[in-house]
C-alpha positions as CSV (number, residue, x, y, z in Angstrom):
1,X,-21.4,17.3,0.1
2,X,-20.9,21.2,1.1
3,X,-18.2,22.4,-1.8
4,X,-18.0,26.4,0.0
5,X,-16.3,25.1,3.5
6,X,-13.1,26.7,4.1
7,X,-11.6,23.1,4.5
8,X,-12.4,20.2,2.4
9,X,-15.0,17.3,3.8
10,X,-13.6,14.7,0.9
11,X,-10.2,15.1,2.6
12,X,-9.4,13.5,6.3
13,X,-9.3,16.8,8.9
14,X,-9.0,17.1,12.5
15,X,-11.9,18.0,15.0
16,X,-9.3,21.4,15.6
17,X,-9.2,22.1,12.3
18,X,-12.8,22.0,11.4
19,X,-13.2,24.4,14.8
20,X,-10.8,26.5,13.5
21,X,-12.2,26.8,10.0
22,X,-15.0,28.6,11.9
23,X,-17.4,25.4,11.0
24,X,-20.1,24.2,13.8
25,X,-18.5,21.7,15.6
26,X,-21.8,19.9,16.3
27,X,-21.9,18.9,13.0
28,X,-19.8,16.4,13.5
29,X,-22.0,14.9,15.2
30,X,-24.4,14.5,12.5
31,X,-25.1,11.8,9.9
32,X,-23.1,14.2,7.5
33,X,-19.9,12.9,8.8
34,X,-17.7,9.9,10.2
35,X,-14.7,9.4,12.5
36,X,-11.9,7.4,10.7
37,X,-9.8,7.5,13.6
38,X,-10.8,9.1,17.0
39,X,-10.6,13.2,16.3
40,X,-10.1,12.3,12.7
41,X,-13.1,13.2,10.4
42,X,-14.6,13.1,6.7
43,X,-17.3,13.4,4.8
44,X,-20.0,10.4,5.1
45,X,-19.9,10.0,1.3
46,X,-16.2,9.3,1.3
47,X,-15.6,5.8,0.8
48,X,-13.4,3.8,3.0
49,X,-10.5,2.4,2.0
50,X,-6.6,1.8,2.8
51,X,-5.6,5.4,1.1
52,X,-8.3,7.5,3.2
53,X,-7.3,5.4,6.2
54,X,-3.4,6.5,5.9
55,X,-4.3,9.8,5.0
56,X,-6.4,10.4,8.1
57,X,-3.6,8.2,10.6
58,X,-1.2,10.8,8.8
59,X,-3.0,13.9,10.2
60,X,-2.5,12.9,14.0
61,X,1.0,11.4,14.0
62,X,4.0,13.8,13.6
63,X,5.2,15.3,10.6
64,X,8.4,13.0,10.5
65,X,5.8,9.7,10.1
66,X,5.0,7.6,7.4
67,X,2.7,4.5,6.5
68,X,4.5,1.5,6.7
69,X,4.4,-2.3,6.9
70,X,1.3,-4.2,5.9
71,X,-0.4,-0.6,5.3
72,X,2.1,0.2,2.8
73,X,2.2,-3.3,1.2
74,X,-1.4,-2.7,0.6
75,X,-0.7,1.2,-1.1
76,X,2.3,-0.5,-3.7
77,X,-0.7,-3.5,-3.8
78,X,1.7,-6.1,-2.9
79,X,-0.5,-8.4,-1.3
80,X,0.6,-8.8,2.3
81,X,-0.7,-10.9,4.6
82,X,-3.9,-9.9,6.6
83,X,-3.5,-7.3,9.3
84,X,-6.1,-5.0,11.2
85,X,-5.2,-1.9,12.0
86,X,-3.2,1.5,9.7
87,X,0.5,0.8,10.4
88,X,2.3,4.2,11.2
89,X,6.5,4.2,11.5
90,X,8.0,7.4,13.2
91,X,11.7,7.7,13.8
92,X,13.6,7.1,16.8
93,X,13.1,10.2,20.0
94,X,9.5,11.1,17.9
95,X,6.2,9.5,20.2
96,X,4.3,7.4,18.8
97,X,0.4,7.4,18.0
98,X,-1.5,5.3,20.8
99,X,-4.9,6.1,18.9
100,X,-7.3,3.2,18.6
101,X,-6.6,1.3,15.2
102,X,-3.2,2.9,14.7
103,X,-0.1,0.5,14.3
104,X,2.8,2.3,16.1
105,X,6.0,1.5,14.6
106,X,9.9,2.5,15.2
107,X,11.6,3.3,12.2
108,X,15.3,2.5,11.4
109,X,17.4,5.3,10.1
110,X,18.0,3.0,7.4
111,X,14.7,3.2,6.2
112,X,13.9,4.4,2.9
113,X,10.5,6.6,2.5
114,X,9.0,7.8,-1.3
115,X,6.0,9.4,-1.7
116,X,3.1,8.0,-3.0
117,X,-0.3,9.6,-3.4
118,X,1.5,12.6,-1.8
119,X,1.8,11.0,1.2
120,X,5.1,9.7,2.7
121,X,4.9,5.4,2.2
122,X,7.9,3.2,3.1
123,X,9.2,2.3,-0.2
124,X,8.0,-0.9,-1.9
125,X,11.7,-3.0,-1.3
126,X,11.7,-1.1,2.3
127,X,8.1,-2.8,2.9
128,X,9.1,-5.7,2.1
129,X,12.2,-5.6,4.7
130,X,10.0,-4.1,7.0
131,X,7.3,-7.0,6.9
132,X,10.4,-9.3,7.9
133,X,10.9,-7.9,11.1
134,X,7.1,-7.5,11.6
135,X,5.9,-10.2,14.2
136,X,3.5,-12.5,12.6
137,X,4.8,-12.4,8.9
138,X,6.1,-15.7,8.2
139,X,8.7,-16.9,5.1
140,X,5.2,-17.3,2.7
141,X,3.9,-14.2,3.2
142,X,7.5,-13.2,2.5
143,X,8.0,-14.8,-0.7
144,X,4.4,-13.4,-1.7
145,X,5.4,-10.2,-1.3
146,X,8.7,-10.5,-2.8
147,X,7.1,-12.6,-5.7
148,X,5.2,-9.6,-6.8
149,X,7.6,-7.0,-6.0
150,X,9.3,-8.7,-9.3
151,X,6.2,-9.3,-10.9
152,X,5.4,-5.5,-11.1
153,X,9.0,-4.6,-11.7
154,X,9.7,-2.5,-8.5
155,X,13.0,-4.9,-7.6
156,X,14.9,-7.4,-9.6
157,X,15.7,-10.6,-8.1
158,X,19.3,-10.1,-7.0
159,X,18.2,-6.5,-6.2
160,X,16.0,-8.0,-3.5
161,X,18.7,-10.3,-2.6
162,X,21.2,-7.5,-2.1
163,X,19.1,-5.5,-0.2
164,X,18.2,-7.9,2.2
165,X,21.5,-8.8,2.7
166,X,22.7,-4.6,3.6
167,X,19.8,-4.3,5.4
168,X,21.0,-4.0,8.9
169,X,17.4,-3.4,10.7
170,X,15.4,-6.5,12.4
171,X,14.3,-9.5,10.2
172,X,16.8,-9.3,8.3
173,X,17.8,-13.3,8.3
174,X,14.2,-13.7,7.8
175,X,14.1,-11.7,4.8
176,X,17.4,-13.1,3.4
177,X,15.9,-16.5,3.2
178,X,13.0,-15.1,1.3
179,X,14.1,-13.1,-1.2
180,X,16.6,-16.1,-2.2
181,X,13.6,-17.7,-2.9
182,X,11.2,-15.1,-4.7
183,X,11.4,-15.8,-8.6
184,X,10.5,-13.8,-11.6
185,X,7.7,-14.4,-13.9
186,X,5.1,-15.5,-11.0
187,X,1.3,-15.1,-12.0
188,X,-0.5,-14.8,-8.5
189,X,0.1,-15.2,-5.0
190,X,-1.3,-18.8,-4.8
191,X,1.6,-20.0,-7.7
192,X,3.9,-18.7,-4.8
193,X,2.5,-20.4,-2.3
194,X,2.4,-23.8,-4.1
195,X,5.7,-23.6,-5.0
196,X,7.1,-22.5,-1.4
197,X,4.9,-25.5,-0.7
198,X,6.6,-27.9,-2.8
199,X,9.9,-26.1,-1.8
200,X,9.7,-26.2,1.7
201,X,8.8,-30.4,1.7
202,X,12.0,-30.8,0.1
203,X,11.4,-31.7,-3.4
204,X,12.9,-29.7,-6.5
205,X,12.0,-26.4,-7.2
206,X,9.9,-26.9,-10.2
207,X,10.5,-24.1,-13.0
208,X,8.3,-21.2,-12.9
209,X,6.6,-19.8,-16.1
210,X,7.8,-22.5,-18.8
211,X,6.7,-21.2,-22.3
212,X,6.3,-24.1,-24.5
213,X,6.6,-22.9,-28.6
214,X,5.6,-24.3,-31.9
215,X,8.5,-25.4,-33.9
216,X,8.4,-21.9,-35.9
217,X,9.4,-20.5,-32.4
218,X,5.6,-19.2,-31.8
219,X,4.0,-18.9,-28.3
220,X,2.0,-21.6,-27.5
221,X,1.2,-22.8,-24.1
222,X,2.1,-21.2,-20.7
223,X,2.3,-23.3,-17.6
224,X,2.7,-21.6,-14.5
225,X,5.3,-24.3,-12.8
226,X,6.9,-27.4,-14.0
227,X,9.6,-30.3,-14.4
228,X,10.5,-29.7,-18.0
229,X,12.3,-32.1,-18.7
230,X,10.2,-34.8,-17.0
231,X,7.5,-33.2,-18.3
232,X,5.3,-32.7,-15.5
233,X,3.3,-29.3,-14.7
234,X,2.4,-28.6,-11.1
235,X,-0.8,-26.0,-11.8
236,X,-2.7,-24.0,-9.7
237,X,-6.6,-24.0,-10.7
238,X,-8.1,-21.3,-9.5
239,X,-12.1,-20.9,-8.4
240,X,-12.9,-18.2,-11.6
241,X,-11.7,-21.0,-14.3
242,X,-14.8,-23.0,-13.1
243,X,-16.6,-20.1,-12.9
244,X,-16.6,-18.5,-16.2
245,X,-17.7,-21.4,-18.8
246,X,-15.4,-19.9,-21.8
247,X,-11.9,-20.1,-19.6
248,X,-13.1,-23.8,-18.2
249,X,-13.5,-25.0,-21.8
250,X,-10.5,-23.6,-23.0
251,X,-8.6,-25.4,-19.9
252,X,-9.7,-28.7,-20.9
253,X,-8.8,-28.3,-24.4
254,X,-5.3,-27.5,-23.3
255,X,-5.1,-30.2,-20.7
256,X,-6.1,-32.3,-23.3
257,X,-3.6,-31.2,-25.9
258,X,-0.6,-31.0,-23.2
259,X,-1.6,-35.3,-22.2
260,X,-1.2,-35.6,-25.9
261,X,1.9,-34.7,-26.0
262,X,2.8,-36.6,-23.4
263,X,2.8,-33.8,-20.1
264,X,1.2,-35.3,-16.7
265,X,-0.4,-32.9,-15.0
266,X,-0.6,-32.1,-11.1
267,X,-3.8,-29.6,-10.1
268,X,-3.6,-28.4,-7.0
269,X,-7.0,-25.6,-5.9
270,X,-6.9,-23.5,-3.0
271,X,-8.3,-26.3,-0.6
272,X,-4.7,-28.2,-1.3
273,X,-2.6,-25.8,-0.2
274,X,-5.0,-24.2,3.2
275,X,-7.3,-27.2,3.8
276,X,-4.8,-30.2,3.2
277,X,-1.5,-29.0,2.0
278,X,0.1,-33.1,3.0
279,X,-1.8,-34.2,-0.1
280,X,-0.6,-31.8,-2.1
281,X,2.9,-32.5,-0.9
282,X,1.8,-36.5,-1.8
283,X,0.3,-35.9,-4.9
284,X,3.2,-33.4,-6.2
285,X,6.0,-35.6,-4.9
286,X,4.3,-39.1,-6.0
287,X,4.1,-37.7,-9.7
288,X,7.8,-36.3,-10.0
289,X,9.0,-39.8,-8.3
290,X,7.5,-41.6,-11.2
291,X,9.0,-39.3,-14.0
292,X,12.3,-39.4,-12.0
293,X,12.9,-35.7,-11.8
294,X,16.4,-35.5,-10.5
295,X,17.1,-34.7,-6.5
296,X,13.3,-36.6,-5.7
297,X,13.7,-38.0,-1.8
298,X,12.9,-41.0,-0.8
299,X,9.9,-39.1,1.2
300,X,9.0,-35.3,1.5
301,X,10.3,-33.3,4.4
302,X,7.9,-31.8,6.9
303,X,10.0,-28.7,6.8
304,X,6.3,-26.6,4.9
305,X,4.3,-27.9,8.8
306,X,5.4,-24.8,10.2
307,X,3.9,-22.4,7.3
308,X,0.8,-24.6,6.2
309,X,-0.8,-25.5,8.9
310,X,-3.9,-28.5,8.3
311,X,-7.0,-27.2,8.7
312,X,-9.5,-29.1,11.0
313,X,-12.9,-30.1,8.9
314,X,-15.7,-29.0,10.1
Protein backbone atom coordinates (compact mmCIF):
# COMPACT_ATOMS: atom_id res chain seq x y z
CA UNK A 1 0.00 0.00 0.00
CA UNK A 2 1.51 3.52 -1.24
CA UNK A 3 2.22 5.40 2.36
CA UNK A 4 3.60 8.99 0.26
CA UNK A 5 0.09 9.77 -1.48
CA UNK A 6 -1.16 13.09 -0.61
CA UNK A 7 -4.49 11.42 0.56
CA UNK A 8 -4.77 8.22 2.37
CA UNK A 9 -5.73 4.79 0.32
CA UNK A 10 -6.72 3.00 3.96
CA UNK A 11 -9.35 5.75 4.27
CA UNK A 12 -12.68 5.82 1.93
CA UNK A 13 -12.01 8.98 -0.74
CA UNK A 14 -13.87 10.23 -3.65
CA UNK A 15 -12.92 9.68 -7.38
CA UNK A 16 -12.63 14.04 -7.13
CA UNK A 17 -10.56 13.85 -4.47
CA UNK A 18 -8.01 11.36 -5.60
CA UNK A 19 -7.99 13.70 -9.04
CA UNK A 20 -7.43 16.52 -7.05
CA UNK A 21 -4.66 15.11 -5.01
CA UNK A 22 -2.86 15.17 -8.35
CA UNK A 23 -2.95 11.09 -8.37
CA UNK A 24 -3.52 9.15 -11.91
CA UNK A 25 -7.00 8.62 -12.12
CA UNK A 26 -6.46 5.42 -14.08
CA UNK A 27 -5.36 3.84 -11.26
CA UNK A 28 -8.44 3.39 -10.08
CA UNK A 29 -8.95 1.29 -12.42
CA UNK A 30 -6.39 -1.17 -11.37
CA UNK A 31 -6.32 -4.18 -9.07
CA UNK A 32 -4.79 -1.71 -6.47
CA UNK A 33 -8.12 -0.44 -5.60
CA UNK A 34 -12.03 -1.13 -5.07
CA UNK A 35 -15.27 0.86 -5.30
CA UNK A 36 -17.23 0.66 -1.93
CA UNK A 37 -20.00 2.65 -3.26
CA UNK A 38 -20.10 4.03 -6.86
CA UNK A 39 -17.30 7.08 -6.92
CA UNK A 40 -16.31 5.98 -3.50
CA UNK A 41 -12.84 4.29 -3.40
CA UNK A 42 -10.15 2.43 -1.11
CA UNK A 43 -7.35 0.63 -0.99
CA UNK A 44 -7.75 -3.28 -2.19
CA UNK A 45 -6.11 -4.38 1.11
CA UNK A 46 -8.78 -2.65 3.18
CA UNK A 47 -11.03 -5.03 4.52
CA UNK A 48 -14.73 -4.78 4.22
CA UNK A 49 -16.74 -4.28 6.87
CA UNK A 50 -19.88 -2.16 8.43
CA UNK A 51 -17.32 0.75 9.69
CA UNK A 52 -15.50 1.27 6.16
CA UNK A 53 -18.92 0.93 4.52
CA UNK A 54 -20.40 4.12 6.70
CA UNK A 55 -17.33 5.82 6.40
CA UNK A 56 -17.39 5.69 2.58
CA UNK A 57 -21.60 6.32 2.42
CA UNK A 58 -20.50 9.37 4.68
CA UNK A 59 -18.22 10.92 2.07
CA UNK A 60 -21.09 11.33 -0.71
CA UNK A 61 -24.09 12.32 1.47
CA UNK A 62 -24.20 15.88 2.96
CA UNK A 63 -22.39 17.04 5.85
CA UNK A 64 -25.67 17.19 7.98
CA UNK A 65 -26.03 13.03 7.56
CA UNK A 66 -25.46 10.34 9.71
CA UNK A 67 -25.51 6.34 9.80
CA UNK A 68 -28.56 5.28 11.18
CA UNK A 69 -30.99 2.31 11.61
CA UNK A 70 -29.84 -1.21 11.13
CA UNK A 71 -26.28 0.33 10.10
CA UNK A 72 -26.00 1.94 13.33
CA UNK A 73 -27.35 -1.06 15.33
CA UNK A 74 -24.60 -2.91 13.81
CA UNK A 75 -21.72 0.05 14.86
CA UNK A 76 -23.23 0.01 18.97
CA UNK A 77 -23.25 -4.12 17.92
CA UNK A 78 -26.76 -4.41 18.92
CA UNK A 79 -27.71 -7.14 16.88
CA UNK A 80 -30.48 -5.95 14.55
CA UNK A 81 -32.19 -7.89 12.29
CA UNK A 82 -30.70 -8.54 8.78
CA UNK A 83 -30.72 -5.73 6.31
CA UNK A 84 -28.71 -5.16 2.95
CA UNK A 85 -27.73 -2.05 2.22
CA UNK A 86 -25.57 1.19 4.57
CA UNK A 87 -28.57 3.15 6.07
CA UNK A 88 -27.94 6.95 5.78
CA UNK A 89 -30.58 9.60 7.75
CA UNK A 90 -30.30 13.33 6.54
CA UNK A 91 -32.57 15.93 7.98
CA UNK A 92 -35.68 17.30 6.62
CA UNK A 93 -34.99 20.09 3.15
CA UNK A 94 -31.29 18.10 2.78
CA UNK A 95 -31.51 15.43 -0.59
CA UNK A 96 -30.95 12.35 -0.02
CA UNK A 97 -28.27 9.84 -1.43
CA UNK A 98 -29.86 7.65 -4.42
CA UNK A 99 -26.45 5.78 -4.81
CA UNK A 100 -26.67 2.09 -5.31
CA UNK A 101 -26.49 0.22 -1.79
CA UNK A 102 -27.31 3.39 0.15
CA UNK A 103 -30.34 3.39 2.55
CA UNK A 104 -31.87 6.89 2.32
CA UNK A 105 -33.51 7.95 5.33
CA UNK A 106 -35.53 11.22 6.81
CA UNK A 107 -34.48 12.16 10.09
CA UNK A 108 -36.73 13.60 12.75
CA UNK A 109 -35.53 16.78 14.54
CA UNK A 110 -35.95 14.76 17.49
CA UNK A 111 -33.23 12.59 16.65
CA UNK A 112 -30.38 12.31 18.73
CA UNK A 113 -26.74 11.78 16.90
CA UNK A 114 -23.16 10.95 18.98
CA UNK A 115 -20.19 10.26 17.50
CA UNK A 116 -18.74 7.06 17.23
CA UNK A 117 -15.54 6.19 15.55
CA UNK A 118 -15.49 9.92 14.60
CA UNK A 119 -18.26 9.54 12.55
CA UNK A 120 -21.77 10.93 13.33
CA UNK A 121 -24.05 7.42 14.41
CA UNK A 122 -27.68 7.78 15.57
CA UNK A 123 -27.34 7.14 19.20
CA UNK A 124 -27.71 3.55 20.57
CA UNK A 125 -31.52 4.41 22.44
CA UNK A 126 -32.23 6.63 19.06
CA UNK A 127 -31.39 3.24 16.96
CA UNK A 128 -33.46 1.47 18.69
CA UNK A 129 -36.52 4.06 18.13
CA UNK A 130 -35.44 4.38 14.82
CA UNK A 131 -35.64 0.49 14.00
CA UNK A 132 -39.37 0.85 15.22
CA UNK A 133 -40.42 2.97 12.58
CA UNK A 134 -38.24 1.09 10.04
CA UNK A 135 -40.55 -1.08 7.74
CA UNK A 136 -39.74 -4.66 8.19
CA UNK A 137 -38.61 -4.69 11.92
CA UNK A 138 -41.00 -6.57 13.77
CA UNK A 139 -41.77 -6.58 17.97
CA UNK A 140 -38.72 -9.57 18.17
CA UNK A 141 -36.24 -7.90 16.49
CA UNK A 142 -37.35 -5.13 18.80
CA UNK A 143 -37.04 -6.73 22.04
CA UNK A 144 -33.51 -8.09 20.66
CA UNK A 145 -32.33 -4.91 20.31
CA UNK A 146 -33.68 -3.56 23.40
CA UNK A 147 -32.54 -6.73 25.22
CA UNK A 148 -28.99 -5.84 24.59
CA UNK A 149 -29.19 -2.23 24.74
CA UNK A 150 -29.64 -3.24 28.75
CA UNK A 151 -27.30 -5.95 28.56
CA UNK A 152 -24.39 -3.58 27.56
CA UNK A 153 -25.61 -0.83 29.83
CA UNK A 154 -26.34 1.90 27.22
CA UNK A 155 -30.26 2.28 28.67
CA UNK A 156 -31.94 1.06 31.72
CA UNK A 157 -35.20 -0.55 31.51
CA UNK A 158 -37.59 2.28 32.43
CA UNK A 159 -35.05 4.58 30.52
CA UNK A 160 -36.05 2.67 27.39
CA UNK A 161 -39.56 2.71 28.49
CA UNK A 162 -39.57 6.52 28.87
CA UNK A 163 -38.00 7.19 25.81
CA UNK A 164 -40.20 5.40 23.80
CA UNK A 165 -42.93 6.80 25.31
CA UNK A 166 -41.54 10.93 24.46
CA UNK A 167 -40.54 9.83 21.33
CA UNK A 168 -42.88 11.54 19.07
CA UNK A 169 -41.30 10.26 15.60
CA UNK A 170 -42.92 7.05 13.61
CA UNK A 171 -42.99 3.59 15.42
CA UNK A 172 -43.41 4.83 18.27
CA UNK A 173 -46.47 2.43 19.50
CA UNK A 174 -44.40 -0.22 18.05
CA UNK A 175 -41.46 0.58 20.14
CA UNK A 176 -43.61 1.21 23.28
CA UNK A 177 -44.71 -2.31 23.32
CA UNK A 178 -41.23 -3.46 23.06
CA UNK A 179 -39.28 -1.90 25.39
CA UNK A 180 -42.16 -2.83 28.13
CA UNK A 181 -40.99 -6.10 27.35
CA UNK A 182 -37.06 -5.92 27.10
CA UNK A 183 -35.61 -7.26 30.55
CA UNK A 184 -32.24 -6.92 32.14
CA UNK A 185 -29.79 -9.65 32.72
CA UNK A 186 -30.45 -11.37 29.15
CA UNK A 187 -27.48 -13.61 27.81
CA UNK A 188 -28.05 -13.70 23.95
CA UNK A 189 -30.40 -12.79 21.46
CA UNK A 190 -31.92 -16.40 21.16
CA UNK A 191 -32.97 -16.17 25.35
CA UNK A 192 -34.97 -13.15 23.91
CA UNK A 193 -36.47 -14.67 21.42
CA UNK A 194 -37.58 -17.74 23.46
CA UNK A 195 -38.91 -15.77 25.95
CA UNK A 196 -40.94 -13.35 23.52
CA UNK A 197 -41.88 -16.73 22.25
CA UNK A 198 -43.29 -17.99 25.35
CA UNK A 199 -44.66 -14.40 25.91
CA UNK A 200 -46.36 -13.79 23.01
CA UNK A 201 -48.45 -17.61 23.19
CA UNK A 202 -49.75 -16.35 26.33
CA UNK A 203 -48.20 -18.17 29.08
CA UNK A 204 -46.30 -16.41 32.10
CA UNK A 205 -43.32 -14.57 31.60
CA UNK A 206 -40.84 -16.90 33.03
CA UNK A 207 -38.02 -15.02 35.17
CA UNK A 208 -34.95 -14.22 33.45
CA UNK A 209 -31.41 -14.89 34.90
CA UNK A 210 -32.40 -16.81 38.28
CA UNK A 211 -29.20 -17.28 40.39
CA UNK A 212 -29.62 -20.28 42.49
CA UNK A 213 -26.97 -20.08 45.80
CA UNK A 214 -25.52 -22.53 48.25
CA UNK A 215 -26.95 -22.05 51.65
CA UNK A 216 -23.64 -19.94 52.63
CA UNK A 217 -25.18 -17.47 49.98
CA UNK A 218 -22.38 -18.55 47.31
CA UNK A 219 -23.09 -18.54 43.49
CA UNK A 220 -23.94 -21.69 42.24
CA UNK A 221 -25.95 -22.24 39.20
CA UNK A 222 -27.31 -19.73 36.58
CA UNK A 223 -30.29 -20.53 34.51
CA UNK A 224 -31.09 -18.31 31.83
CA UNK A 225 -35.18 -18.34 32.34
CA UNK A 226 -37.39 -20.02 34.71
CA UNK A 227 -40.63 -20.69 36.97
CA UNK A 228 -38.91 -20.51 40.33
CA UNK A 229 -41.16 -21.34 42.28
CA UNK A 230 -42.47 -24.34 40.20
CA UNK A 231 -39.20 -24.99 39.56
CA UNK A 232 -39.00 -25.31 35.98
CA UNK A 233 -36.17 -23.81 33.67
CA UNK A 234 -37.01 -23.05 30.12
CA UNK A 235 -33.13 -23.13 28.51
CA UNK A 236 -31.87 -22.31 25.36
CA UNK A 237 -29.08 -24.85 24.15
CA UNK A 238 -27.09 -23.51 21.85
CA UNK A 239 -25.07 -25.36 18.79
CA UNK A 240 -21.28 -24.52 20.52
CA UNK A 241 -22.29 -26.50 23.89
CA UNK A 242 -22.36 -29.69 21.57
CA UNK A 243 -19.61 -28.51 19.97
CA UNK A 244 -16.87 -28.03 22.46
CA UNK A 245 -16.72 -31.45 24.50
CA UNK A 246 -15.60 -29.56 27.92
CA UNK A 247 -18.93 -27.12 28.03
CA UNK A 248 -21.22 -30.40 26.92
CA UNK A 249 -19.94 -32.38 29.83
CA UNK A 250 -20.18 -29.72 32.25
CA UNK A 251 -23.98 -29.31 30.98
CA UNK A 252 -24.91 -32.69 31.79
CA UNK A 253 -23.37 -32.57 35.13
CA UNK A 254 -25.56 -29.58 35.88
CA UNK A 255 -28.65 -30.91 34.36
CA UNK A 256 -28.03 -33.71 36.36
CA UNK A 257 -27.52 -31.97 39.63
CA UNK A 258 -30.58 -29.40 38.93
CA UNK A 259 -33.14 -32.99 38.31
CA UNK A 260 -31.64 -33.82 41.71
CA UNK A 261 -32.87 -31.35 43.19
CA UNK A 262 -35.92 -31.62 41.95
CA UNK A 263 -35.88 -28.74 38.73
CA UNK A 264 -37.60 -30.10 35.31
CA UNK A 265 -36.00 -28.84 32.59
CA UNK A 266 -37.38 -27.51 29.16
CA UNK A 267 -34.44 -27.30 26.12
CA UNK A 268 -35.43 -25.61 23.51
CA UNK A 269 -32.24 -25.20 20.27
CA UNK A 270 -32.46 -22.90 17.51
CA UNK A 271 -34.65 -25.39 15.34
CA UNK A 272 -37.57 -24.78 18.07
CA UNK A 273 -37.88 -21.40 17.85
CA UNK A 274 -37.19 -20.87 13.56
CA UNK A 275 -38.10 -24.42 12.34
CA UNK A 276 -41.07 -25.32 14.76
CA UNK A 277 -41.61 -22.73 17.26
CA UNK A 278 -45.69 -24.60 18.01
CA UNK A 279 -43.67 -27.33 19.72
CA UNK A 280 -41.86 -25.18 21.60
CA UNK A 281 -44.97 -23.39 22.65
CA UNK A 282 -46.41 -27.27 23.46
CA UNK A 283 -43.51 -28.37 25.13
CA UNK A 284 -43.04 -25.03 27.33
CA UNK A 285 -46.72 -24.72 28.11
CA UNK A 286 -47.30 -28.69 28.73
CA UNK A 287 -44.36 -28.59 31.46
CA UNK A 288 -45.53 -25.34 33.45
CA UNK A 289 -49.28 -26.85 33.23
CA UNK A 290 -48.05 -29.82 35.19
CA UNK A 291 -46.12 -27.81 37.89
CA UNK A 292 -49.16 -25.42 38.01
CA UNK A 293 -47.27 -22.13 37.49
CA UNK A 294 -49.86 -19.65 38.27
CA UNK A 295 -51.80 -17.65 35.22
CA UNK A 296 -51.22 -21.20 32.86
CA UNK A 297 -54.24 -21.17 30.07
CA UNK A 298 -56.19 -23.69 29.38
CA UNK A 299 -54.24 -23.62 25.80
CA UNK A 300 -51.53 -21.26 24.41
CA UNK A 301 -52.60 -18.25 22.28
CA UNK A 302 -51.47 -18.04 18.72
CA UNK A 303 -50.66 -14.38 19.30
CA UNK A 304 -46.27 -15.49 18.59
CA UNK A 305 -47.91 -16.79 14.53
CA UNK A 306 -47.34 -13.48 13.35
CA UNK A 307 -43.51 -13.20 14.57
CA UNK A 308 -42.47 -17.00 14.19
CA UNK A 309 -43.39 -18.05 11.28
CA UNK A 310 -43.17 -22.36 10.72
CA UNK A 311 -40.71 -23.11 8.44
CA UNK A 312 -41.65 -25.55 5.55
CA UNK A 313 -39.18 -28.94 5.66
CA UNK A 314 -37.41 -29.52 3.01
Amino acid sequence: MQTDDPLDPKCPFTRREFRMAGLDERRLRSAEFKTVFYGVHVHAGVPDSILLRARAALRITDPSAHISHVSAALLHDLCPPERAGTDVSTPEGVSRSHVDGINPHQANPAAEVVLRNGIRVSSPVQTFLDLAGMQGTNLVDLVVVGDRLVRKRLVTESGLVAAAEAWPGRGRRRALRAARLVRAGVDSPMESRLRILIVLAGLPEPQVNVILRRRNGEWEIRLDLAYRGQKVIIEYDGRQHTEIKKQWLRDIERREQLDGWGWRIVIVTAEGIFDDPAQTVQRVWAVARQRHVPGVPRRPTDGWRAYFPTRTPR
